[in-house]
Structure formats: structure tokens, C-alpha cells
MMTF fields as JSON, N, C-alpha, C and O atoms, coordinates in Angstrom:
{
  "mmtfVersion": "1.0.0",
  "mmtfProducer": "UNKNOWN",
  "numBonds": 475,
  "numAtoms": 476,
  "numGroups": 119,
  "numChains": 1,
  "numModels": 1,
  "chainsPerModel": [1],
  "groupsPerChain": [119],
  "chainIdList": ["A"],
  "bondAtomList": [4, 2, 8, 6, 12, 10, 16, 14, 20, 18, 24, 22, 28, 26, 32, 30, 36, 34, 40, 38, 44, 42, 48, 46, 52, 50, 56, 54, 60, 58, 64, 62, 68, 66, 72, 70, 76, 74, 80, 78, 84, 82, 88, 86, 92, 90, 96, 94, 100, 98, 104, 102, 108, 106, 112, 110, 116, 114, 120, 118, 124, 122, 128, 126, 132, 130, 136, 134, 140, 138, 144, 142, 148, 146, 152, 150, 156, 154, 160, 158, 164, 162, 168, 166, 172, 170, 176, 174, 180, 178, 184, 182, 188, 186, 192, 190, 196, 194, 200, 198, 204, 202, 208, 206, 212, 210, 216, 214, 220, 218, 224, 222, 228, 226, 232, 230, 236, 234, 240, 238, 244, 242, 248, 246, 252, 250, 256, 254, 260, 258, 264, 262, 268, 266, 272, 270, 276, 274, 280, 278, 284, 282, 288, 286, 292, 290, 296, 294, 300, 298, 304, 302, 308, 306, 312, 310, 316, 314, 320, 318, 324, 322, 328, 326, 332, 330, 336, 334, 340, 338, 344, 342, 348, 346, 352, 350, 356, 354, 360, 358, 364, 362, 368, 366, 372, 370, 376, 374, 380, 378, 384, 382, 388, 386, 392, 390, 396, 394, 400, 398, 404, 402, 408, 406, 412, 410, 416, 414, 420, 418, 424, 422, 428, 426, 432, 430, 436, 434, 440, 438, 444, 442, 448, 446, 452, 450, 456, 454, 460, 458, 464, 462, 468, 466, 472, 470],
  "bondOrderList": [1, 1, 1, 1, 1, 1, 1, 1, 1, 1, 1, 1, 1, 1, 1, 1, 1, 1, 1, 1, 1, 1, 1, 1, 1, 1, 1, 1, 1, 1, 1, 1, 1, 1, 1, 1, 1, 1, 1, 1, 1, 1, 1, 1, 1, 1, 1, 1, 1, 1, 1, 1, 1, 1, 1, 1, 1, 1, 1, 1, 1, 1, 1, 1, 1, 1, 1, 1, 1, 1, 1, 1, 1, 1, 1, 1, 1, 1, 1, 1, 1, 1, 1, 1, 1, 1, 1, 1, 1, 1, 1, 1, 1, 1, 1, 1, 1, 1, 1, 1, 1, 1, 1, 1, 1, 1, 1, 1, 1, 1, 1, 1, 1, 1, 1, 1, 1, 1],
  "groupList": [{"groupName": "UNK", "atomNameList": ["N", "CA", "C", "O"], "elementList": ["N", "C", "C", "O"], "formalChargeList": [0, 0, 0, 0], "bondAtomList": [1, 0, 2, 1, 3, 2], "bondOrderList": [1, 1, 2], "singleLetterCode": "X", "chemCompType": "L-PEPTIDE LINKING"}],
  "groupTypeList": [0, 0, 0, 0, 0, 0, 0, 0, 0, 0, 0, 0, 0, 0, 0, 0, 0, 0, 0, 0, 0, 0, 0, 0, 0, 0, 0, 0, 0, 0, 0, 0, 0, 0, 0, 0, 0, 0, 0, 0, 0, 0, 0, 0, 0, 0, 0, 0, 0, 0, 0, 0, 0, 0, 0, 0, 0, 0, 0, 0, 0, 0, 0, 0, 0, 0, 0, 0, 0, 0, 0, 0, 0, 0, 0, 0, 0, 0, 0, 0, 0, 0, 0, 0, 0, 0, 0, 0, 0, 0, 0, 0, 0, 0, 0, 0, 0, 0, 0, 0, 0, 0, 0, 0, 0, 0, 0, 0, 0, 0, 0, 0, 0, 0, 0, 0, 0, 0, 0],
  "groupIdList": [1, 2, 3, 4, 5, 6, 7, 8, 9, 10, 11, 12, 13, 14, 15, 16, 17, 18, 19, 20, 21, 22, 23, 24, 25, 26, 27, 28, 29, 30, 31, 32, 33, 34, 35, 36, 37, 38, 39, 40, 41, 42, 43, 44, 45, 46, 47, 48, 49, 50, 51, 52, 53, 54, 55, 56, 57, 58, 59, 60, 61, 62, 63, 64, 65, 66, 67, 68, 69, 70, 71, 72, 73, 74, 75, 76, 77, 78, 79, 80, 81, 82, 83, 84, 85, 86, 87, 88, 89, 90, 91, 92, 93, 94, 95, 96, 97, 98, 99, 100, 101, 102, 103, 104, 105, 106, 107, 108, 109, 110, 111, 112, 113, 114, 115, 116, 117, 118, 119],
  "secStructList": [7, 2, 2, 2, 2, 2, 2, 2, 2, 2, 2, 2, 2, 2, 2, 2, 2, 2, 2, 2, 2, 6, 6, 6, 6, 1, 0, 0, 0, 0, 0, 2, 2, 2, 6, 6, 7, 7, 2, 2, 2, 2, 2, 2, 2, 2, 2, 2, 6, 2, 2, 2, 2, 2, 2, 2, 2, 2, 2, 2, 2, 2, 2, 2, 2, 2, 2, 2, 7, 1, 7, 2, 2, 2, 2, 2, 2, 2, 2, 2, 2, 2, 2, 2, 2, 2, 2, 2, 2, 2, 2, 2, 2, 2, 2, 2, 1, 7, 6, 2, 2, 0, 0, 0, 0, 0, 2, 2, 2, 2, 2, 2, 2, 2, 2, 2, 2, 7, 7],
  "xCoordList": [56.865, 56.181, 56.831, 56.139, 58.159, 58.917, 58.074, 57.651, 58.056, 57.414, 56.177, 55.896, 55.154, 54.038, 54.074, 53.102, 55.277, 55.519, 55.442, 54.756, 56.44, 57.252, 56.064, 56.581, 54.892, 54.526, 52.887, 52.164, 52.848, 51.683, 52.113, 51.305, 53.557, 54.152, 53.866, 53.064, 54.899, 54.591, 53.434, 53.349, 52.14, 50.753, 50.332, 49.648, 51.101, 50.781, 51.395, 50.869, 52.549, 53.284, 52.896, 53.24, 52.053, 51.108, 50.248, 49.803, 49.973, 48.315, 48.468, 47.894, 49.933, 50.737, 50.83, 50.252, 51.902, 51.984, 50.857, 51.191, 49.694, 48.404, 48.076, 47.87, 48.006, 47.687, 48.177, 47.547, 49.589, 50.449, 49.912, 49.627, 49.844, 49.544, 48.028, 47.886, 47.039, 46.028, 45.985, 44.934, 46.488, 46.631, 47.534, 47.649, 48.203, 49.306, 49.18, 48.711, 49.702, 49.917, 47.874, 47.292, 47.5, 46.259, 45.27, 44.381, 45.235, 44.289, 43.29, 42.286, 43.265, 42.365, 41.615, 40.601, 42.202, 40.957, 40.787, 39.918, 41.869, 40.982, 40.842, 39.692, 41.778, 41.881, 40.443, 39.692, 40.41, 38.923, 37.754, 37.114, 37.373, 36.1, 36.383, 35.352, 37.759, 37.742, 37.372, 36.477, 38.083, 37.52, 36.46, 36.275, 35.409, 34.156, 34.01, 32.844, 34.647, 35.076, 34.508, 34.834, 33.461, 33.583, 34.34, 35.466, 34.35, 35.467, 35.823, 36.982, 34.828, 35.123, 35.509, 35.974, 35.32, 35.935, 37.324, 37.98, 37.73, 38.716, 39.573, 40.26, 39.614, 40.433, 40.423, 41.332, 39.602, 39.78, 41.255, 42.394, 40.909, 41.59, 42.785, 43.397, 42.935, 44.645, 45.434, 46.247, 45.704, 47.378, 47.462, 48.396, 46.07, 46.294, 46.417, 46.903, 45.851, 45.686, 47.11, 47.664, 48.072, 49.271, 50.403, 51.311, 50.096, 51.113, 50.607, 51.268, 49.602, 49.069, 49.962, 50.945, 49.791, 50.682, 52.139, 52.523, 52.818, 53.92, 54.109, 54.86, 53.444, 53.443, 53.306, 54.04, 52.201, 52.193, 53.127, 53.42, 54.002, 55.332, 56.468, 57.209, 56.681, 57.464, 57.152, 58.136, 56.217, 55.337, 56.232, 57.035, 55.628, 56.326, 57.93, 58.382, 58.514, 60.19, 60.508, 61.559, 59.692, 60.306, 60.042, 60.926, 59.1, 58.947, 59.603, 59.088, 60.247, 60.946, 62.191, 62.475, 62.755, 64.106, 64.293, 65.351, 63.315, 62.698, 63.395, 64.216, 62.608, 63.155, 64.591, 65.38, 65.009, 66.348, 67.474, 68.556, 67.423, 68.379, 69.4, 69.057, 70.643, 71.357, 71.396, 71.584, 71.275, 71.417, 70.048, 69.001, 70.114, 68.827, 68.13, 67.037, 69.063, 68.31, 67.729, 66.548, 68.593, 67.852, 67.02, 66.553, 66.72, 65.573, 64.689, 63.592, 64.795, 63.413, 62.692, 61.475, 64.143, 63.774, 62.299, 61.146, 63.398, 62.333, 61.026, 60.024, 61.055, 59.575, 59.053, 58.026, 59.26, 58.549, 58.01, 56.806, 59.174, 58.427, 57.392, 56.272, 57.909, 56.828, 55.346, 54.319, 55.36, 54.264, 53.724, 52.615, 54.121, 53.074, 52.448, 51.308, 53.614, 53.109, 52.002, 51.473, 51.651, 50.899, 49.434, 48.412, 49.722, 48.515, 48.211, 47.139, 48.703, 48.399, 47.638, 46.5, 48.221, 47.838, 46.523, 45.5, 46.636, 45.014, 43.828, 42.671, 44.394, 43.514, 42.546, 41.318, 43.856, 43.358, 42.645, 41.759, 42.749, 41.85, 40.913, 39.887, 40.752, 39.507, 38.596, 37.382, 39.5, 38.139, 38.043, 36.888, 39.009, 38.797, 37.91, 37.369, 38.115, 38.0, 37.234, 36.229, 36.902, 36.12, 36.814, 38.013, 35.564, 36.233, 36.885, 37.854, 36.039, 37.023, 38.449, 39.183, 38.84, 40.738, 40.925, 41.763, 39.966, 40.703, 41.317, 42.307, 40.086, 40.167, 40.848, 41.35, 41.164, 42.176, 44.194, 45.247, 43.893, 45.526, 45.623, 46.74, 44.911, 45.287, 45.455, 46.506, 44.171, 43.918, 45.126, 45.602, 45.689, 46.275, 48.306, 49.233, 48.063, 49.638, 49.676, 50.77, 48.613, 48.839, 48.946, 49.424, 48.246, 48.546, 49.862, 50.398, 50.2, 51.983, 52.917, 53.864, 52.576, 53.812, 53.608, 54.458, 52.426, 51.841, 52.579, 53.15, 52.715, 53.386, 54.729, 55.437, 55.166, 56.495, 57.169, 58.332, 56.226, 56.949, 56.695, 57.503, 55.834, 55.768, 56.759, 56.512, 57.955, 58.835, 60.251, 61.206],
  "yCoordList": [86.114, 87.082, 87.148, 87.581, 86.743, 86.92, 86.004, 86.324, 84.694, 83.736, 83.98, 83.602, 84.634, 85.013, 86.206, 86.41, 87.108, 88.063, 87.224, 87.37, 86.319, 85.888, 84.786, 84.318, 84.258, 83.588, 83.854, 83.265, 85.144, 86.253, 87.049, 87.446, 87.277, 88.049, 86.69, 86.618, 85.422, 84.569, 84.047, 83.438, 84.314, 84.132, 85.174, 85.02, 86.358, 87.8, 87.258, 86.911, 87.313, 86.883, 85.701, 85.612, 84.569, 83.342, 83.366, 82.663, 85.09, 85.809, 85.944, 85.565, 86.977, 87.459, 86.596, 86.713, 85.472, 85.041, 84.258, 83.768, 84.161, 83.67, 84.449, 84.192, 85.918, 86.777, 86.673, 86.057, 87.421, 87.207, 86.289, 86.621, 84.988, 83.807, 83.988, 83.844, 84.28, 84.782, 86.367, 86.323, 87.301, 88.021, 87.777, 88.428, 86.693, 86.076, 85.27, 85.443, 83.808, 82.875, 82.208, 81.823, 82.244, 81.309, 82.841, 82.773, 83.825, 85.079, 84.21, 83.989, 83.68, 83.161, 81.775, 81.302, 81.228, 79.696, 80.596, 81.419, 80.138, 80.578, 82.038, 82.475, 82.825, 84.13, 84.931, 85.597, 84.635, 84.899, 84.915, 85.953, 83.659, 83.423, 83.876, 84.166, 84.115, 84.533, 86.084, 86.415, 87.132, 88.255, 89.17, 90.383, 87.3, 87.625, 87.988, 88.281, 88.036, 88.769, 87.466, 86.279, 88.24, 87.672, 87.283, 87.629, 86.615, 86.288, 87.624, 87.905, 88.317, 89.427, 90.58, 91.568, 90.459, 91.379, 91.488, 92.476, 89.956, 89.382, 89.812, 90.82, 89.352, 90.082, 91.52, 92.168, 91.98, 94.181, 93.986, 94.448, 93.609, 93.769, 92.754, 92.817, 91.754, 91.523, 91.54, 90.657, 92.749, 93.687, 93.848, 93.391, 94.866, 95.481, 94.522, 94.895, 93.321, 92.526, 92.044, 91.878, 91.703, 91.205, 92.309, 91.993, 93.259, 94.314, 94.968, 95.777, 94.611, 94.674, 93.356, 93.652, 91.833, 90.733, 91.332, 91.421, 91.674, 92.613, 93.234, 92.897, 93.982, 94.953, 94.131, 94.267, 92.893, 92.27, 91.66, 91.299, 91.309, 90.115, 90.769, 90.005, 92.054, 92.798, 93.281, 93.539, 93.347, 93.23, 91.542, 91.299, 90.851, 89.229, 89.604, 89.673, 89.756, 89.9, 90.79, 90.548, 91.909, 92.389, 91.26, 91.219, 90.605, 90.207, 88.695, 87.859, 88.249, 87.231, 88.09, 88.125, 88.653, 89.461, 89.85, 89.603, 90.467, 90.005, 89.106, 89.284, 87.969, 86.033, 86.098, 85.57, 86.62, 85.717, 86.506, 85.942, 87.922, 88.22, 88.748, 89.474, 88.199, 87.898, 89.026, 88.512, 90.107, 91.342, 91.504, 91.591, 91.544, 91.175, 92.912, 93.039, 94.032, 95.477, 95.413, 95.723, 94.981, 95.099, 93.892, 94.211, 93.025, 92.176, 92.625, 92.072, 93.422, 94.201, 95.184, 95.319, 96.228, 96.78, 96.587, 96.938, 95.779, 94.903, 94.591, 95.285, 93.676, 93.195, 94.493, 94.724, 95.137, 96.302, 96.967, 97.195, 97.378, 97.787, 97.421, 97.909, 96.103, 95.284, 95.044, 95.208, 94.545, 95.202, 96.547, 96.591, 97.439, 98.595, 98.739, 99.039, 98.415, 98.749, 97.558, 97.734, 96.731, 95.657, 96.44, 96.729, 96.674, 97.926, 98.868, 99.293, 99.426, 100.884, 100.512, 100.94, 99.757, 99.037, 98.447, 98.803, 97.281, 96.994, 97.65, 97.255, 99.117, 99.947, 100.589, 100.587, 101.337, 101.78, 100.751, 101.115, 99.868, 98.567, 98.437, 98.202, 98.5, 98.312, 99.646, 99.68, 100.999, 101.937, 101.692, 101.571, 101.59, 101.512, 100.865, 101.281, 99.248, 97.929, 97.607, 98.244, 96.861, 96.002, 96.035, 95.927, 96.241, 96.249, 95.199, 95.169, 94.082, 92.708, 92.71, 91.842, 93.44, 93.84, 93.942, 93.209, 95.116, 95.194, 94.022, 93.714, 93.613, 92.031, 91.285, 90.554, 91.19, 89.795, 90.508, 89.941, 91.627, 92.047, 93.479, 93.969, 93.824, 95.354, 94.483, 94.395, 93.789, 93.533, 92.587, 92.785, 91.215, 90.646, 91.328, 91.154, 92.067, 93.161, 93.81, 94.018, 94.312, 95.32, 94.585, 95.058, 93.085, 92.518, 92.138, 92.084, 91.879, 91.278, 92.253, 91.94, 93.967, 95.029, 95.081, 95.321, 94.83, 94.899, 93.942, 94.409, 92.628, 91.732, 92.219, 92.348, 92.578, 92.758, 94.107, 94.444, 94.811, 95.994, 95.53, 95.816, 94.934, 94.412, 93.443, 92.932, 93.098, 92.265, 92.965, 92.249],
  "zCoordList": [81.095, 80.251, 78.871, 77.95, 78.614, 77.813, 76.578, 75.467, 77.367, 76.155, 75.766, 74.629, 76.541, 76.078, 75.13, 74.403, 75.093, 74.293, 72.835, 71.824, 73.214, 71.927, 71.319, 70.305, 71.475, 71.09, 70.347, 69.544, 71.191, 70.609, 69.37, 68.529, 69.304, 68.049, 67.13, 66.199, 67.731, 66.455, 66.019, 64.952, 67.074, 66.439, 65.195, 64.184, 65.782, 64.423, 63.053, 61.995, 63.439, 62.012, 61.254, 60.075, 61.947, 61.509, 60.656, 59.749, 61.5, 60.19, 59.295, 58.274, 59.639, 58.236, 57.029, 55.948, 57.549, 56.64, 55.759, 54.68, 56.172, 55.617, 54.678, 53.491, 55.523, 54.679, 53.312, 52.452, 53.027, 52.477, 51.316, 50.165, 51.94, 50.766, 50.064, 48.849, 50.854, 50.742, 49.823, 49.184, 49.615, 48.586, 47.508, 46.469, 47.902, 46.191, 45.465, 44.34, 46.08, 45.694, 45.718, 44.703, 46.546, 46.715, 46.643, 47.492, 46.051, 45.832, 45.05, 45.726, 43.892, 42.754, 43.44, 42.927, 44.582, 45.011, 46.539, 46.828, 47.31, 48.682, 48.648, 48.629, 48.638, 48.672, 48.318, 49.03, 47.179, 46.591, 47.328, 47.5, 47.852, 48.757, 50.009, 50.616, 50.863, 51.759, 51.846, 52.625, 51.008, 50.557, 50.132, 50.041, 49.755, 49.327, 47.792, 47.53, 46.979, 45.738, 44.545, 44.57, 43.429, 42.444, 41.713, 42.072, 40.668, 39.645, 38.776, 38.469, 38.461, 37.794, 38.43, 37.861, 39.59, 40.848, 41.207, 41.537, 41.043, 41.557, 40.222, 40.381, 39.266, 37.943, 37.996, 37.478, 38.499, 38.56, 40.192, 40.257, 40.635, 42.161, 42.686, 43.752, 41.563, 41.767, 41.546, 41.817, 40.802, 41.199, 42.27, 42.93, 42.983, 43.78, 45.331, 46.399, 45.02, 46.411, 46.062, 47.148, 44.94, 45.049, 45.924, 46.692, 45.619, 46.135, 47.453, 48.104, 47.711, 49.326, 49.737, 50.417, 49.427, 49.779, 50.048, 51.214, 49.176, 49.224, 50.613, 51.527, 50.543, 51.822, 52.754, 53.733, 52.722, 54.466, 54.643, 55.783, 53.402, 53.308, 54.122, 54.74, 54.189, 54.432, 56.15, 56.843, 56.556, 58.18, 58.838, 59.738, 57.948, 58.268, 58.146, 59.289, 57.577, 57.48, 58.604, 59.198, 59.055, 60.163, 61.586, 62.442, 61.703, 62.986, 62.53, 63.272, 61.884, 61.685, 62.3, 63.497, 61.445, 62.181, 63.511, 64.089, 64.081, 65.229, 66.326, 67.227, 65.767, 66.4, 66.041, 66.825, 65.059, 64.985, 65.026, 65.191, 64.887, 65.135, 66.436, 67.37, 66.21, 67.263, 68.588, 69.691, 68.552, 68.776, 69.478, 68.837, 70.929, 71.505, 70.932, 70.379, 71.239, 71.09, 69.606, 69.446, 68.385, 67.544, 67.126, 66.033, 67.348, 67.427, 68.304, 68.223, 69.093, 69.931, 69.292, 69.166, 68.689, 67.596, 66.491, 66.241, 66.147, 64.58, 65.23, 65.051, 65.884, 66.58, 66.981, 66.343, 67.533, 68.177, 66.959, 66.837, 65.77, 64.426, 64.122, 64.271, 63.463, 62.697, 63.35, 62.692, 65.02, 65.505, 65.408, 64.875, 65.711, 65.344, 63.829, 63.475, 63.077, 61.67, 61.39, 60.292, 61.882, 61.588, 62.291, 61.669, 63.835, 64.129, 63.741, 64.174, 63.073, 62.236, 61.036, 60.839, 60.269, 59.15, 59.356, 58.77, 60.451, 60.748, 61.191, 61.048, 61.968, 61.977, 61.003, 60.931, 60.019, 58.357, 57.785, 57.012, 57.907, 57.006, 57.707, 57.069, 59.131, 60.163, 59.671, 59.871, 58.845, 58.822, 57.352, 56.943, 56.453, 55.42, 54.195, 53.17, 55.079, 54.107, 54.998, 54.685, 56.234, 56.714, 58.184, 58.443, 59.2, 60.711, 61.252, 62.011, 60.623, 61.493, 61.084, 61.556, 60.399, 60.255, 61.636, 62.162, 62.636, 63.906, 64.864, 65.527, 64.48, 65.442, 65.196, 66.05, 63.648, 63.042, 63.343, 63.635, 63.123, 62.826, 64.085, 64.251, 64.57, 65.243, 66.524, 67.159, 66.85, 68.57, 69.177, 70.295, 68.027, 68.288, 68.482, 69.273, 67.272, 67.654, 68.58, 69.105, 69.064, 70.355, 71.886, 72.917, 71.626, 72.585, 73.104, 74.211, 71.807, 71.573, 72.053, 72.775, 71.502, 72.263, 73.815, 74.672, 73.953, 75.572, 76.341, 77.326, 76.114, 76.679, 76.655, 77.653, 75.072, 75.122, 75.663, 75.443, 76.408, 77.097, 78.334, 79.217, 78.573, 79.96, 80.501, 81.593, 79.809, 80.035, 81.039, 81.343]
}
């Protein structure tokens, strides 16, 4: 169960980091069309999609810390964080912004604490 924990978190943090790239670095080619966002849309709304990136970058750094750090309690810790906050987050965006947030970022984190309490 352990590895199915650990491999459902690293599917989350996979998103993440897409995400991530998807509101920063690649916002203006893929980012854009994935979002749906005009060009003139897209110039009003990326600050704000850069510092949303920000924020998911920081979701990814906890569940990296997670994996690696030595200290099995606080690497359970972290992962356990960074999962919820990734569900909470995908929730608010599931009512906020667009429902398939639930599906892309809530359904897949909650699966991951599920496994990982079930361990």
C-alpha cells in the first residue's frame, strides 16, 4: 500500500509541476490554449496566472520534501500537507474557476492521503 501511496502522490506532484509550468514559463504558447484564454485575455491575466504558478510551485516543494526527506515523521508530515492543500485548493478552483479542477487536482490528492493513511 505504501507504494501505491507513494506513487499516487508522485502522480499529484506530476500535475503540479505541469501546472506550475503551465501558469509560468509556457503561460503565453501552451498555457494559453489550455486555459482557453485569448491573447488579449491572456495579457490582462498573467501576473495573476504567474503568482498562482508560485503558489502551485510551493504545493510541489512540499510533496517533494515529502520523498526525500530523511525523517520518515516529517516527510509524512510534508506529504500529508502538501496533499490536503492541493485538495482544498482544487476544491476552491472546482467552485470558483472551472469544475474539472476537481477531477484534475482534488480527486487525485485525496486518493493519495487515502492510500497514505491506509498504510
Amino acid at each position: 500500500m505504501l507504494l501505491m501511496a507513494q506513487i499516487v502522490t508522485g502522480v499529484v506532484a506530476l500535475i503540479h509541476i505541469y501546472i506550475v509550468l503551465l501558469e509560468t514559463a509556457l503561460f503565453d504558447t501552451r498555457g494559453r490554449k489550455v486555459f482557453g484564454l485569448s491573447k488579449e485575455k491572456a495579457d490582462i491575466v498573467r501576473p495573476a496566472m504567474s503568482n498562482q504558478g508560485c503558489y502551485n510551485g510551493f504545493l510541489v516543494a512540499a510533496l517533494v520534501v515529502g520523498f526525500v526527506h530523511p525523517n520518515p515523521a516529517i516527510a509524512s508530515a510534508f506529504t500529508v500537507f502538501g496533499l490536503c492543500c492541493v485538495a482544498v485548493a482544487g476544491v476552491w478552483g472546482g467552485l470558483t474557476v472551472k469544475r474539472s479542477i476537481l477531477l484534475i487536482q482534488t480527486v487525485p490528492a485525496v486518493i493519495a492521503l487515502a492510500l497514505h493513511f491506509a498504510v
